[in-house]
C-alpha positions as a Markdown table, in Angstrom:
| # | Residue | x | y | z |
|---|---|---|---|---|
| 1 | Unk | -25.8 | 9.3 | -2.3 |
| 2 | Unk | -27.0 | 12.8 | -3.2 |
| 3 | Unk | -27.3 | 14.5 | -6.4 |
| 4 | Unk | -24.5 | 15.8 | -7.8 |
| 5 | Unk | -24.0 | 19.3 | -9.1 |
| 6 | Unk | -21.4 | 21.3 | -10.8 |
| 7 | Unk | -21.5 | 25.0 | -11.0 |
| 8 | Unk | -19.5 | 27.1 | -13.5 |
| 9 | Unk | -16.2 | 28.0 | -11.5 |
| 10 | Unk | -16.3 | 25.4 | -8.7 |
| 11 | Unk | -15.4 | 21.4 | -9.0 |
| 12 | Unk | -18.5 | 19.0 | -8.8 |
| 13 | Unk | -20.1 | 18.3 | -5.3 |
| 14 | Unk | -22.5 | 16.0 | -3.6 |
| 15 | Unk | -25.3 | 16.4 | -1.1 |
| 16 | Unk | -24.9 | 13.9 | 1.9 |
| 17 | Unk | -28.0 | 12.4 | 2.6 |
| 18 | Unk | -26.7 | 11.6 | 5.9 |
| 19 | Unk | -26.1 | 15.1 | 6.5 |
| 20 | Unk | -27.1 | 16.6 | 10.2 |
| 21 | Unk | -29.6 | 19.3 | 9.4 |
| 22 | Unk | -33.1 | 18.1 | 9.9 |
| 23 | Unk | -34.4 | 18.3 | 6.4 |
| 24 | Unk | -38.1 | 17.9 | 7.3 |
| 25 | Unk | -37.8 | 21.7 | 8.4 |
| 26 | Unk | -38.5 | 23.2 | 5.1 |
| 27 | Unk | -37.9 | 27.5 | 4.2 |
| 28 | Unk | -41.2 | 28.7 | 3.5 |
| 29 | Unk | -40.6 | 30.6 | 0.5 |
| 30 | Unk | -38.7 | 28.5 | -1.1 |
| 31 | Unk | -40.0 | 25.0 | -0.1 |
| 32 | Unk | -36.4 | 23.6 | 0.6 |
| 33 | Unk | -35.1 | 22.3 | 3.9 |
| 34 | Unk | -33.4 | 24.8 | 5.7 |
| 35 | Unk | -29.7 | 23.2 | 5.6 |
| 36 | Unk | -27.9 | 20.4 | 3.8 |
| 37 | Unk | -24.7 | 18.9 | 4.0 |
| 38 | Unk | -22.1 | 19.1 | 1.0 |
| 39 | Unk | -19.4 | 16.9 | 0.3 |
| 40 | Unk | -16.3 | 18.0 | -2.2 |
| 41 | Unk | -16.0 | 14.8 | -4.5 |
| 42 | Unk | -12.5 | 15.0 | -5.1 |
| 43 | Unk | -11.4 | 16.6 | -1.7 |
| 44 | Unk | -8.9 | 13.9 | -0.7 |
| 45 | Unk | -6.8 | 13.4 | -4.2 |
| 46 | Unk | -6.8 | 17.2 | -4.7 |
| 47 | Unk | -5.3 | 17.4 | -1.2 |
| 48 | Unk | -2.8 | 14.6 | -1.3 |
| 49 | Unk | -2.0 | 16.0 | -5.0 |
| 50 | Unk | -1.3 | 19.4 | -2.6 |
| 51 | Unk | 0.6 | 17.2 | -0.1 |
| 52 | Unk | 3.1 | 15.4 | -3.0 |
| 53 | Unk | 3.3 | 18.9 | -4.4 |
| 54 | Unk | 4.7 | 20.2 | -1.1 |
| 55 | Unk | 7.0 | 17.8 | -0.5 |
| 56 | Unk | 8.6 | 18.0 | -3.4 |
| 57 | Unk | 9.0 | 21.8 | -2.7 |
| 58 | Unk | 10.5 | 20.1 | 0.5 |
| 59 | Unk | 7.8 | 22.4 | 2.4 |
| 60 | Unk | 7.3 | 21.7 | 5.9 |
| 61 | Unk | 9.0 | 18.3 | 5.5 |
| 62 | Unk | 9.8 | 17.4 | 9.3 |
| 63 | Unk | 11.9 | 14.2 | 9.0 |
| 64 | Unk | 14.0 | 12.6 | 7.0 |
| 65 | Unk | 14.7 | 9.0 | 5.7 |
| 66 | Unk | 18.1 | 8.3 | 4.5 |
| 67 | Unk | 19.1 | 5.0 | 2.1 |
| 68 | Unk | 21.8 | 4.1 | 0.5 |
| 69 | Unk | 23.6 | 8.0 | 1.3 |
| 70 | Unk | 20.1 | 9.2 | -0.4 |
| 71 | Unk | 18.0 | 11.8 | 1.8 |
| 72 | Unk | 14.1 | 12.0 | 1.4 |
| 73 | Unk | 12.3 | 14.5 | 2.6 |
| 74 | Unk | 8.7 | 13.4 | 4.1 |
| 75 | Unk | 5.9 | 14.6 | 6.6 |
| 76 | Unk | 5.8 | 12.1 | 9.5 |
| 77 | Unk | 1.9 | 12.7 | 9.7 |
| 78 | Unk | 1.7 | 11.0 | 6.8 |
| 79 | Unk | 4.4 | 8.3 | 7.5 |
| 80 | Unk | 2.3 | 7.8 | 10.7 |
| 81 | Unk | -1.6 | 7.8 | 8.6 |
| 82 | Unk | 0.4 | 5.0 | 6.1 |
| 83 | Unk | 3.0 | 2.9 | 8.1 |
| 84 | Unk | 2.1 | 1.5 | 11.6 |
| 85 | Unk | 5.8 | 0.8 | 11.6 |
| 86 | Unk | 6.3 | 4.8 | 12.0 |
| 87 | Unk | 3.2 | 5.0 | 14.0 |
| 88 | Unk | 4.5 | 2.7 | 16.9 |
| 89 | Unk | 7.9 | 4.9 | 16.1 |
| 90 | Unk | 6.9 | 8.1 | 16.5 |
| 91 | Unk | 3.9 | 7.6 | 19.5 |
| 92 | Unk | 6.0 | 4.9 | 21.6 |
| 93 | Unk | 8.6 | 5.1 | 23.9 |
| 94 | Unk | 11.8 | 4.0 | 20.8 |
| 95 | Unk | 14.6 | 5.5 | 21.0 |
| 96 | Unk | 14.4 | 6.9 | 17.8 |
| 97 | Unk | 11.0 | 8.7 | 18.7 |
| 98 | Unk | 12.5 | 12.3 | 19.1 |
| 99 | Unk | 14.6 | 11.6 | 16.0 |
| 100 | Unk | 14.8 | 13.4 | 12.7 |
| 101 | Unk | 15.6 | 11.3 | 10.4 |
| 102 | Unk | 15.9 | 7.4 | 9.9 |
| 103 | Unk | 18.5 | 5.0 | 8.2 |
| 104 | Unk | 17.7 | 2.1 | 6.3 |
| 105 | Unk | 20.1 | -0.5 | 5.2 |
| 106 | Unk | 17.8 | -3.3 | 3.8 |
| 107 | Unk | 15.7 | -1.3 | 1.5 |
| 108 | Unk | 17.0 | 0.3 | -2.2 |
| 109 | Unk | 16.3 | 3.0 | -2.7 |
| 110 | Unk | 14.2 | 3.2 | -5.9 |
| 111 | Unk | 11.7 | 0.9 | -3.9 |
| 112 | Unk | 12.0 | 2.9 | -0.8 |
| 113 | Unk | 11.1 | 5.8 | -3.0 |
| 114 | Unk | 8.5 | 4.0 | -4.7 |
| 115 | Unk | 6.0 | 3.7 | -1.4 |
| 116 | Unk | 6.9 | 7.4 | -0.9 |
| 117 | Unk | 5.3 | 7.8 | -3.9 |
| 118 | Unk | 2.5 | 5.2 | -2.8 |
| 119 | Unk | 1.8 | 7.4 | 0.6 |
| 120 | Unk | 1.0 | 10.5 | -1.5 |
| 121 | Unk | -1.0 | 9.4 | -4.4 |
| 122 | Unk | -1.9 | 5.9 | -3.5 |
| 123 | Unk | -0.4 | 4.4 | -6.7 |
| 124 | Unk | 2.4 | 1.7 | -6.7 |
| 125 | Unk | 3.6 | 0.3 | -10.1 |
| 126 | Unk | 4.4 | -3.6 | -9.3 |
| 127 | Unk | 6.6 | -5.5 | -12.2 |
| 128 | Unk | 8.5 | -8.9 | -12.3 |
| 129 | Unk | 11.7 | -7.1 | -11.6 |
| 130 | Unk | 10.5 | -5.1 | -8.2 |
| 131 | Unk | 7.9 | -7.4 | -6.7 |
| 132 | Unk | 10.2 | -8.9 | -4.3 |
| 133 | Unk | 12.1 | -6.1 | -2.8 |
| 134 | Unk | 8.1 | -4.3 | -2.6 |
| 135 | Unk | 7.0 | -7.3 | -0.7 |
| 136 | Unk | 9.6 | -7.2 | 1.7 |
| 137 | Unk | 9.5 | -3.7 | 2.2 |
| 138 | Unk | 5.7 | -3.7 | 2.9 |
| 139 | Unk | 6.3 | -5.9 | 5.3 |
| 140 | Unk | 8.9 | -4.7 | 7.6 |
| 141 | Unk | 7.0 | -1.0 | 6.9 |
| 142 | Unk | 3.7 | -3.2 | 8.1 |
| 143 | Unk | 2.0 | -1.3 | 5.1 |
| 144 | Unk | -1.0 | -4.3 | 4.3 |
| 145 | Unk | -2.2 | -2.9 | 1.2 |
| 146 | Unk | 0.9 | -3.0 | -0.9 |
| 147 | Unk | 1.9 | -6.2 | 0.7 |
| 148 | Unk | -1.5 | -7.8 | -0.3 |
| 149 | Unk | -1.1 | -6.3 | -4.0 |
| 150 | Unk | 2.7 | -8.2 | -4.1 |
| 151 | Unk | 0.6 | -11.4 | -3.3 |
| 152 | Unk | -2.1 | -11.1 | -5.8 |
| 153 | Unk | 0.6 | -10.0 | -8.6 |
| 154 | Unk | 2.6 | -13.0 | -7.8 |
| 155 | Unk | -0.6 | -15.3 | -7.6 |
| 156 | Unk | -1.7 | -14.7 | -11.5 |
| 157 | Unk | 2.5 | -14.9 | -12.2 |
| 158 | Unk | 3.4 | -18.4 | -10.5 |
| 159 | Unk | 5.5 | -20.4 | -13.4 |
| 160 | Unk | 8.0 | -23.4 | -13.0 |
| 161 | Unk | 10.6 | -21.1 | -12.6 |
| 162 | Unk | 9.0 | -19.5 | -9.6 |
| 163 | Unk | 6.8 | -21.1 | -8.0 |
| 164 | Unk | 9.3 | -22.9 | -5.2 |
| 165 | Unk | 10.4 | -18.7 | -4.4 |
| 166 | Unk | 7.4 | -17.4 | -4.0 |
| 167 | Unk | 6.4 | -20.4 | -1.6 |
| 168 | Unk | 9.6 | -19.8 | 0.2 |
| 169 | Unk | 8.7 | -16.1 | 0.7 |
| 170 | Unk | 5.2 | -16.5 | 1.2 |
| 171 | Unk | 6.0 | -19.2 | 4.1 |
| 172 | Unk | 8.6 | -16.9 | 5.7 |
| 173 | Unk | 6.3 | -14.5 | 6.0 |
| 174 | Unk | 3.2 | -16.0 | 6.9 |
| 175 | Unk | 1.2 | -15.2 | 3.4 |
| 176 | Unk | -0.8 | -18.2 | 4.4 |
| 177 | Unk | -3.4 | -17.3 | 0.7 |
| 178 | Unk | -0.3 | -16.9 | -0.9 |
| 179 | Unk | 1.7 | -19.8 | 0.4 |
| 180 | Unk | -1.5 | -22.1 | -0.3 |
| 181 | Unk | -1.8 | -21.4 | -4.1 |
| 182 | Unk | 1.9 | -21.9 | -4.3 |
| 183 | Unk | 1.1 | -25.5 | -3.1 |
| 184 | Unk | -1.8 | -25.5 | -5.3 |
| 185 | Unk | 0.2 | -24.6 | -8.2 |
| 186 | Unk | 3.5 | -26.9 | -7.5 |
| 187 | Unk | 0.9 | -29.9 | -6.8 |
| 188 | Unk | -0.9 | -29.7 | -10.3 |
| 189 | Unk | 3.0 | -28.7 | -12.5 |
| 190 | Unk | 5.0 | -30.9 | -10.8 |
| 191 | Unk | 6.1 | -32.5 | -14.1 |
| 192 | Unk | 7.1 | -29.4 | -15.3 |
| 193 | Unk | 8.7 | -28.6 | -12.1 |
| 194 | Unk | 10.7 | -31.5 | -12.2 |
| 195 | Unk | 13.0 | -30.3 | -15.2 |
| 196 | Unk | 13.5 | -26.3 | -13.9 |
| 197 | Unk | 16.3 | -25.9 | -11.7 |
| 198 | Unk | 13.8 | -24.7 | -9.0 |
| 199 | Unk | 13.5 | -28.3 | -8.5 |
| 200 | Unk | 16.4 | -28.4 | -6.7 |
| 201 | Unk | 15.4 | -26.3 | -3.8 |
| 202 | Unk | 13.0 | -29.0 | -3.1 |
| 203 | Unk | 14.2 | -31.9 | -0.5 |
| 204 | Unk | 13.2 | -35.3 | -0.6 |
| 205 | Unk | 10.8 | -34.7 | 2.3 |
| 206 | Unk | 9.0 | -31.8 | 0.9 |
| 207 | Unk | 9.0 | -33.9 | -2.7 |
| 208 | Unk | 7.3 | -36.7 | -1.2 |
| 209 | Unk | 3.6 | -34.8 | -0.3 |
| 210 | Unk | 4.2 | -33.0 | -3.6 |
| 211 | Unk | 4.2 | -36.5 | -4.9 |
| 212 | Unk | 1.7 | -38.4 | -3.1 |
């Protein structure tokens, strides 16, 4: 990494040692190679700040998702740059690649909203109560990132009372990390398992290596 400068007026910039001019070629009167390469330090969250701002001018919005009788307004570029769900959607041969809109009947809308939000400023809030309808979002949106940060919430959150869930989840949709520290977890509490109604989702067959 270069130095960095800031000049009065202007936001704070780097010089890319990687640049493409041939800095052995120096100016004679000043001693300084003859080109450099600059790169704007906060290009991409001033332009995604840009982006959010214009869509919620609904500028240039060019399809729409509809949940729950809710319309939102969205750039498929960015749909397509986030989701390879919408990528495969709007590139393949679907029949819902000439579309306008799309209609979701599994997903609420607050959480739906919620990775809108994520695709714009890439920040997600994860709590107890929303984990689960994130993680299953994530996943049928193929969006890794907030379906790995659903995993690593719930694996510093496992507890008696959730623990058998999670595994259930994690197990149905091939979380193999995830699924593992649930078995991790249910192998060394399985005392305090016992007494939690989670217990009960538990047959005698899987009881017995939980046992053993």
């Amino acid at each position: 990494m270069g130095p960095l400068f800031t000049f009065w007026g202007a936001r704070s910039f780097k010089t890319d040692n990687n640049n493409k001019f041939d800095t052995t070629t120096k100016n004679e009167a000043t001693g300084l190679p003859v080109g450099e390469t600059f790169t704007k330090l906060d290009y991409m969250s001033d332009s995604f700040s840009i982006f959010k701002r214009i869509r919620e001018n609904r500028k240039y919005c060019d399809f729409i998702l509809v949940v729950r009788g809710e319309s939102i307004p969205i750039h498929r570029l960015l749909l397509a740059a986030a989701s390879p769900f919408f990528d495969s959607m709007f590139s393949g041969n679907s029949m819902e690649k000439d579309e306008n809109s799309l209609k979701f009947e599994d997903i609420k809308a607050d959480v739906l909203k919620q990775i809108i939000e994520f695709i714009y400023s890439g920040k997600i809030t994860v709590t107890e109560k929303n984990v689960q309808d994130l993680f299953s979002a994530s996943i049928l949106l193929q969006i890794e990132w907030i379906t790995n940060v659903c995993c690593d919430f719930w694996k510093c959150r496992l507890h008696p009372l959730n623990c058998l869930g999670v595994r259930k989840l994690a197990e149905a949709y091939n979380c193999k990390e995830l699924y593992n520290r649930c078995q991790d977890y249910i192998h060394k509490n399985y005392i305090k398992l016992i007494n939690t109604e989670e217990h009960s989702l538990l047959s005698y067959e899987e009881s017995k290596p939980i046992m053993n």
